[in-house]
C-alpha positions in Angstrom: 0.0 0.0 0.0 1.2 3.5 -0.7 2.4 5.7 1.9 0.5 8.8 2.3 2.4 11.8 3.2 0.1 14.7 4.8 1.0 18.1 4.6 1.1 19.6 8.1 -1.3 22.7 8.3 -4.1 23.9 10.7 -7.4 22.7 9.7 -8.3 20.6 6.3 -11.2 18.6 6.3 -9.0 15.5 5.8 -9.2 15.7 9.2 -7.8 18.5 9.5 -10.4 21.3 11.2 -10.9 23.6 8.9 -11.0 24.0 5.4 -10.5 22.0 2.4 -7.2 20.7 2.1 -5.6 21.9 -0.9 -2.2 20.4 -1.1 0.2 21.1 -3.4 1.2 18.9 -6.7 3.7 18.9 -9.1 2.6 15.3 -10.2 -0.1 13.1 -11.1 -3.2 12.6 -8.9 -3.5 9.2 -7.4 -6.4 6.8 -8.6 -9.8 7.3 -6.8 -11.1 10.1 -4.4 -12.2 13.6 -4.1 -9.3 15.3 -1.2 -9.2 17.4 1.2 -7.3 21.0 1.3 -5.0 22.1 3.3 -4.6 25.9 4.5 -1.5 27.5 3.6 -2.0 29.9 6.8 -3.6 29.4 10.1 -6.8 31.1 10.8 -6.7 34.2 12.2 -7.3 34.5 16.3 -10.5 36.3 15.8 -12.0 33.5 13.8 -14.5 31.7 16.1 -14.7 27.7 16.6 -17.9 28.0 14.0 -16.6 30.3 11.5 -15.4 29.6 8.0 -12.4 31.2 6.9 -12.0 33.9 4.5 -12.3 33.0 0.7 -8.8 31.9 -0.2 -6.8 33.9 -3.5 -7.5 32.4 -6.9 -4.0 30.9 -6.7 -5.3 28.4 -4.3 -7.4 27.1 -6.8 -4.4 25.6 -8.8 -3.4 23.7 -6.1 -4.4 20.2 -5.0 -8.4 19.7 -4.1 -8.3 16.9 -1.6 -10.7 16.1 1.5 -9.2 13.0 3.1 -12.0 12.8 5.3 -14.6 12.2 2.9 -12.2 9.4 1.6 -12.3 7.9 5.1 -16.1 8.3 5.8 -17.0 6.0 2.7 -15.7 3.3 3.8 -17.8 4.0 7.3 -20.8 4.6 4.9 -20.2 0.6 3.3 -20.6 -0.8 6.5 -23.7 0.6 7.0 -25.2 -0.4 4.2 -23.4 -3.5 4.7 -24.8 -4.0 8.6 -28.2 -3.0 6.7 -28.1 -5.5 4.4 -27.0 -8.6 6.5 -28.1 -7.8 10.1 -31.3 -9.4 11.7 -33.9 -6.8 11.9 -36.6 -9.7 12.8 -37.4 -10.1 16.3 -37.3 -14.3 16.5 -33.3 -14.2 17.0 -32.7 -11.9 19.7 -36.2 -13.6 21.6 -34.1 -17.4 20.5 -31.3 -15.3 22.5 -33.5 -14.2 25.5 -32.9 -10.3 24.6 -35.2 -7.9 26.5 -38.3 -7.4 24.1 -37.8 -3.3 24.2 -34.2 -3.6 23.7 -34.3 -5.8 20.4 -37.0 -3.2 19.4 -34.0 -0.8 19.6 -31.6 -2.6 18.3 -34.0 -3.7 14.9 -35.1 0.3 14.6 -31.5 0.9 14.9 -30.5 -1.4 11.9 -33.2 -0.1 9.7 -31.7 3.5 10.0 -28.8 2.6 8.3 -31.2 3.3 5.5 -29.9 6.7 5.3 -26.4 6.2 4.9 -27.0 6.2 1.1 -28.2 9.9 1.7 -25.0 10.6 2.7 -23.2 9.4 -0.4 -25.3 11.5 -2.8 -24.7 14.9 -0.5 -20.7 13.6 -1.3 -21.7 13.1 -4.8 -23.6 16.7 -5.3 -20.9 18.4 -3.4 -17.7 16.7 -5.0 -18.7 17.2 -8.3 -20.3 20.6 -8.0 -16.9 21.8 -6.5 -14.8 20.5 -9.3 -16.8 21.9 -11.5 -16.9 25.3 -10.3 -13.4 24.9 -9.4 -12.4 24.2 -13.2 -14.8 26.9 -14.1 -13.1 29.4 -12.0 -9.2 28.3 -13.2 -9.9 28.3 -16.9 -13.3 30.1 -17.4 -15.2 27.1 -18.8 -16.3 23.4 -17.9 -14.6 20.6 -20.7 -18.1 18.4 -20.8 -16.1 15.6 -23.0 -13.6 15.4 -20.5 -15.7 15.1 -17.8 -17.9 12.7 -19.4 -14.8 10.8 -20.4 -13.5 11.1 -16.6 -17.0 9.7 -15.3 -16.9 6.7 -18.1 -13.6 5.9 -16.5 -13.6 5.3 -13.0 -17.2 4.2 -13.4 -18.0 1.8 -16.1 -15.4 -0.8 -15.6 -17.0 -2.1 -12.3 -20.3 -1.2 -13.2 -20.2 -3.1 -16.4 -18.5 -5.9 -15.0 -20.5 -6.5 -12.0 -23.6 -6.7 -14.9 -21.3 -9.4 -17.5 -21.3 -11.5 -14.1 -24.5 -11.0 -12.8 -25.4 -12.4 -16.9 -22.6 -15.6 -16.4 -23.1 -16.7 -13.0 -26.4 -18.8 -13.9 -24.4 -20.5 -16.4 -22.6 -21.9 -13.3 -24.9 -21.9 -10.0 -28.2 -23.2 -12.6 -30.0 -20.4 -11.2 -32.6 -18.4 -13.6 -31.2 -16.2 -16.3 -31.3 -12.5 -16.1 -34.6 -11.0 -18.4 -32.7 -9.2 -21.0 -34.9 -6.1 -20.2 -33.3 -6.1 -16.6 -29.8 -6.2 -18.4 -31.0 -3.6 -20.3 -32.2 -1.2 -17.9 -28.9 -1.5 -16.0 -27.0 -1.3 -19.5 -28.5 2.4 -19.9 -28.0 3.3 -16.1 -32.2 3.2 -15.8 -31.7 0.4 -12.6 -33.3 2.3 -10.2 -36.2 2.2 -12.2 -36.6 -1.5 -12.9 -36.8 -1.7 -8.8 -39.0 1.2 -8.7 -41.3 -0.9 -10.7 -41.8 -3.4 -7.6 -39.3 -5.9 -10.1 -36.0 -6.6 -8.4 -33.3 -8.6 -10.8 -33.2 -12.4 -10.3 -29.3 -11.8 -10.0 -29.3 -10.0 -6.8 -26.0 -9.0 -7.4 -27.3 -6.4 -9.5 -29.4 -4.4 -6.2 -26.0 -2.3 -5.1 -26.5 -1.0 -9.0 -29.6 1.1 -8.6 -28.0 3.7 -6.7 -25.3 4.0 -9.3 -27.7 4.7 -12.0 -29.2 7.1 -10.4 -25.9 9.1 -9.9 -25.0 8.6 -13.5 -28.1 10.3 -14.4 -27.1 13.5 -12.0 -23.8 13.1 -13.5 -24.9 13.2 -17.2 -27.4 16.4 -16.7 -25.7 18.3 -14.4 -22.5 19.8 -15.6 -25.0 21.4 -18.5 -26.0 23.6 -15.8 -23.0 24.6 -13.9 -21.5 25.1 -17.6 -22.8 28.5 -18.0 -25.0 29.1 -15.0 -24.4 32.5 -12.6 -23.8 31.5 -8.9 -27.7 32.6 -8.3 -29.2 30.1 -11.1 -26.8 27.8 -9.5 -28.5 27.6 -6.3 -31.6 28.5 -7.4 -31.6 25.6 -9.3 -30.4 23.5 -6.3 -33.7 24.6 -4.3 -35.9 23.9 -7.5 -34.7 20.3 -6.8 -36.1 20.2 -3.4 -39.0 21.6 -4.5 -39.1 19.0 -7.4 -38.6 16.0 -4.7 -41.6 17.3 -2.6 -44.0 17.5 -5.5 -43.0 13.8 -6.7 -43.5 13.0 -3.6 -46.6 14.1 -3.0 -48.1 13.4 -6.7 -47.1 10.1 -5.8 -49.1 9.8 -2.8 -52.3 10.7 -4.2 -51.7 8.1 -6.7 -51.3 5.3 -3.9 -47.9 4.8 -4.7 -45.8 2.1 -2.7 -43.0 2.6 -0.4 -40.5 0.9 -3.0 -41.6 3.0 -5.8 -40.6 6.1 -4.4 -37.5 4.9 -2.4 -36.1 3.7 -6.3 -37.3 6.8 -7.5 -35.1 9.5 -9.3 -37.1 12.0 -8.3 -37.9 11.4 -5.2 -34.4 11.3 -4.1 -33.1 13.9 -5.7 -33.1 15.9 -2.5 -30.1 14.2 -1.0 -27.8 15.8 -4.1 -29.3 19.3 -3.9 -28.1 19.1 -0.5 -24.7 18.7 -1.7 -25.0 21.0 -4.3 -25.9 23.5 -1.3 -23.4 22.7 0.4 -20.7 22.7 -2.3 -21.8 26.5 -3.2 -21.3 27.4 0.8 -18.1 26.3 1.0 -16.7 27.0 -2.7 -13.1 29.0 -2.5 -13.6 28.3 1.6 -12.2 26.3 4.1 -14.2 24.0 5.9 -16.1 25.3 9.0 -14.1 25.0 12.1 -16.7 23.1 14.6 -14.6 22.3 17.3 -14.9 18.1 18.4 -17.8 18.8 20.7 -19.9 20.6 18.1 -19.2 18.1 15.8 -20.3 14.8 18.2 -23.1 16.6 18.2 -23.9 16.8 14.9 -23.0 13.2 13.9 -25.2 12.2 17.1 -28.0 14.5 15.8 -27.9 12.9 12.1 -27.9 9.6 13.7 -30.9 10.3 15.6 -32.8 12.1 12.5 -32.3 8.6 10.7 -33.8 6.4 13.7 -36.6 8.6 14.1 -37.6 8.1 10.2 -36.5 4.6 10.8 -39.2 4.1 13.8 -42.1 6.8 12.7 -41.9 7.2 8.8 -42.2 3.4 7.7 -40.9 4.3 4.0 -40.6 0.9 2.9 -44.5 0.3 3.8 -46.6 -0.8 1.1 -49.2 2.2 1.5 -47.2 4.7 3.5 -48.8 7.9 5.0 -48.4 11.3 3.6 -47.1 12.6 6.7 -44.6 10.1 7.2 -43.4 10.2 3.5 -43.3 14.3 3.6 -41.6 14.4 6.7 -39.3 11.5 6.2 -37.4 11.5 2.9 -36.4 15.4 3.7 -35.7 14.7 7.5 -33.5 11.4 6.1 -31.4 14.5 4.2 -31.0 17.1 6.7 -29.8 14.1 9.0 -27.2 13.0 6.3 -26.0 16.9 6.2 -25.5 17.1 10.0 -23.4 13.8 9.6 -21.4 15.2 6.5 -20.6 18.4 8.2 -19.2 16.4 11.3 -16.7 15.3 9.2 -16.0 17.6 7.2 -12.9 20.0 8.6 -12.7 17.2 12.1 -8.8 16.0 10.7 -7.2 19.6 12.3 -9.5 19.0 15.4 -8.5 15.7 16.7 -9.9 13.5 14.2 -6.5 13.0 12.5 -7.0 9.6 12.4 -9.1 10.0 9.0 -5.6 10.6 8.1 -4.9 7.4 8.3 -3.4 6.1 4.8 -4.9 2.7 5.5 -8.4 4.1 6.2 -8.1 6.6 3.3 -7.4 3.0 1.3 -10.2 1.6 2.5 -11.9 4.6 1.3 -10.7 4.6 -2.1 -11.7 1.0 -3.2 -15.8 1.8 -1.2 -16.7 1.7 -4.6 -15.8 -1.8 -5.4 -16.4 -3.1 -1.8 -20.2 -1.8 -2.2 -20.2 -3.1 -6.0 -19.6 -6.4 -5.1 -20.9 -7.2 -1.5 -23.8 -8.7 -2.9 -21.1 -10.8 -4.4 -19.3 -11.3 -1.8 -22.3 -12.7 0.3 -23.7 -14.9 -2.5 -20.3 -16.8 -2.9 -20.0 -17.2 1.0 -23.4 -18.7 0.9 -22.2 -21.0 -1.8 -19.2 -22.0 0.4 -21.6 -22.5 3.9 -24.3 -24.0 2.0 -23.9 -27.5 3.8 -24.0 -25.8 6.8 -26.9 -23.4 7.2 -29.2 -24.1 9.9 -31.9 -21.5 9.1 -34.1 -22.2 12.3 -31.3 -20.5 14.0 -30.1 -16.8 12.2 -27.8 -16.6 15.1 -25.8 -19.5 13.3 -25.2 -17.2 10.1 -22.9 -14.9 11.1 -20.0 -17.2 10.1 -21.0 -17.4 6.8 -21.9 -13.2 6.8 -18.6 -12.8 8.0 -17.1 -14.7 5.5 -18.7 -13.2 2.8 -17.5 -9.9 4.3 -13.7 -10.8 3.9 -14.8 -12.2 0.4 -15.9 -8.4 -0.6 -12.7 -6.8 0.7 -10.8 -9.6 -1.6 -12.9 -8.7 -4.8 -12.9 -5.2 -4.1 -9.1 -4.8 -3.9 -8.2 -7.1 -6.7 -10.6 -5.2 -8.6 -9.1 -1.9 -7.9 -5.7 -3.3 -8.9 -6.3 -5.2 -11.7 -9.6 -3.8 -13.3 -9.7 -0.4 -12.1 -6.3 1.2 -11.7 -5.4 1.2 -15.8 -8.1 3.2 -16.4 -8.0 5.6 -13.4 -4.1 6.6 -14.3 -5.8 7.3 -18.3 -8.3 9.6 -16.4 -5.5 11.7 -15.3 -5.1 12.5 -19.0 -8.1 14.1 -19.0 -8.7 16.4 -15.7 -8.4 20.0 -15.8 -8.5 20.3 -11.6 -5.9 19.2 -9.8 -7.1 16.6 -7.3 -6.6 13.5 -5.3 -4.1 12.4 -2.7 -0.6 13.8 -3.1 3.0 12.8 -2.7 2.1 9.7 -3.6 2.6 6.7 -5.8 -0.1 7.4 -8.2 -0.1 3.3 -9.2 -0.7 2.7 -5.6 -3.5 4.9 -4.8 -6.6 6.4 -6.5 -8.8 9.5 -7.1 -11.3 11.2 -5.4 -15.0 10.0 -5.4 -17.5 11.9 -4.2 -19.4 9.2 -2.5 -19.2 5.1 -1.8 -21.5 4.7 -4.5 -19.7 7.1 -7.8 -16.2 8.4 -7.1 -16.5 11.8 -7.7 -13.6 13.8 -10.2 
């Protein structure tokens, strides 16, 4: 693994408290991630423990974009959508287990609010790419749409497509049914979120983790029209027309009896979660990240973590005739709750959260991507391999086998980024107009920013 060399300054949001970290790079970006920035001087004393510092000279815009944090907190996202995917939320193991009735309540509503860590990767997405592309905007007056198309293509479609050429082979070993060309289809043309949103989930489940990366391509392919030529005001404008836009789809489909999965597949629907991070990217373009202070910023991450249990108990999204209060209430609450989490990481390295630093964890971070991409996988194959010895009277008995298929997911995911992933992320470089990523580093070894677990960002 690469060694990652941080450039000592007061405050990125690498983990460092205040600002983006902008280091500075004479050589290529590594392979996957959207960094952090580091100031080139301190903060003034006046500056309070909540204040953002003052907008930094153009010339900081030609240095290295990096938040090492937001590395880091993907790979915290995976394992909640991981924990939310394989955990018990039924109440018949923890009663086999003699667990307090009120407490495996908790523990259940707990699980479920994992739900919104997905929120959280979109408000990366919206504010990753939004950045870059003011930031490219700013440094040579216009936004290259074929090389940022190109740039998307290539740190994208390798795993995407490759996940769907196995999810289309693997019944030709395990006998299981083929995949409906029309599912293959819909995924082929990044329209997967749809398919589900229809109530038809693929027969290859390894397909599921997909959905969300459709969606993002479809943010990715309009999006960049508008920041092309927009003012700052039609920038934001446009931003809160989306929330608007959410809250109408929302409540259209309501009156049309729509189910739960319909609108939590739904394009629409969601869209809220990236006009957040549009929002936020907008707040803190050509500024440092806000300095919170460690206190302030437990509070926040406990206050999104609470916003996401209490849609997780009250809101029942995922009913089949959920209530208009619930839905209205839930979706936006779901957002402001992933915001309150981003913003507690975002600046914490310079406040004693260094340890987002960490090269390992930013590693971790980088191949998120793969490690959600295939833990469908992952799990499948490990069920495969424990087959014989399932005993599904007892859930208890499967964490063996989850675990397993856990450590399968971290294999796939970093052979992938090795093998499949890294030729095409060092012939992205060829095509940025932003400096970004990690630097001082081995750019074979490492990888390039991505705004969320789901779709790295620039």
């Amino acid at each position: 693994m690469a060694r990652l060399e941080v450039v000592s300054a007061p405050g990125p949001i690498a983990m460092t408290s205040d600002s983006a970290r902008v280091v500075s790079d004479q050589q290529g970006a590594p392979v996957w991630g959207e960094p952090s920035a580091v100031l080139e001087s301190p903060p003034t004393a006046k500056a309070g423990p909540a204040d953002i510092s003052k907008t930094p000279p153009l010339a900081k815009l030609q240095q290295r974009f990096y938040y090492p944090e937001l590395d880091s907190i993907r790979f915290f996202l995976f394992l909640c959508v991981w924990g939310r995917h394989v955990l018990p939320m039924d109440l018949a193991p923890y009663s086999a287990h003699h667990v307090p009735m009120l407490l495996a309540k908790a523990i259940t509503n707990m699980i479920n609010a994992l739900m919104g860590s997905l929120d959280v990767f979109f408000i990366i997405s919206g504010f990753l790419i939004t950045q870059l592309l003011l930031r490219e905007r700013d440094l040579n007056g216009r936004v290259d749409l074929k090389a940022f198309y190109v740039r998307r293509a290539l740190r994208i479609w390798p795993v995407y497509f490759f996940v769907i050429g196995l999810a289309i082979l693997l019944p030709v070993f395990d006998g299981s049914p083929a995949v409906p060309w029309t599912y293959v289809l819909s995924y082929l043309f990044f329209a997967g979120n749809w398919v589900l949103a229809l109530g038809h989930w693929p027969q290859a489940v390894i397909l599921g983790p997909l959905w969300s990366v459709s969606f993002e391509e479809q943010f990715y392919l309009l999006w960049p029209l508008v920041v092309r030529r927009a003012s700052r005001k039609i920038i934001c404008g446009t931003a809160i027309g989306l929330l608007g836009v959410a809250a109408l789809a929302r409540l259209i489909l309501l009156f049309e009896h729509a189910t739960g999965q319909f609108m939590w597949f739904n394009s629409f629907v969601r869209v809220d979660s990236i006009a957040c991070g549009i929002l936020l990217a907008l707040t803190f373009h050509r500024r440092e990240p806000p300095r919170l202070g460690m206190p302030k910023r437990l509070a926040l991450l406990l206050l999104g973590g609470s916003a996401w249990v209490v849609v997780s108990k009250f809101c029942g999204l995922f009913h089949a005739g959920p209530m208009v209060p619930s839905v209205m209430i839930g979706y936006p609450l779901m957002s402001l709750g992933g915001v309150a989490i981003f913003l507690s990481f975002f600046g914490a390295a310079g406040e004693g959260a260094s340890f987002l630093e960490n090269s390992g964890l930013i590693y971790l971070g980088n191949i998120a991507y793969g490690l959600y991409a295939y833990h469908l996988l992952g799990r499948q194959l490990s069920e495969y391999a424990f087959a014989v010895y399932h005993n599904h009277a007892h859930n208890y008995s499967r964490a063996l086998p989850e675990l397993c298929g856990l450590a399968l997911t971290f294999l796939l995911a970093a052979a992938s980024f090795k093998w499949l992933e890294a030729p095409f992320l060092r012939l992205k470089r060829r095509f940025k107009h932003v400096p970004s990523g990690v630097s001082k580093v081995n750019p074979k070894e490492t990888s390039e920013i991505v705004p969320s677990i789901l779709v790295p960002a620039d």
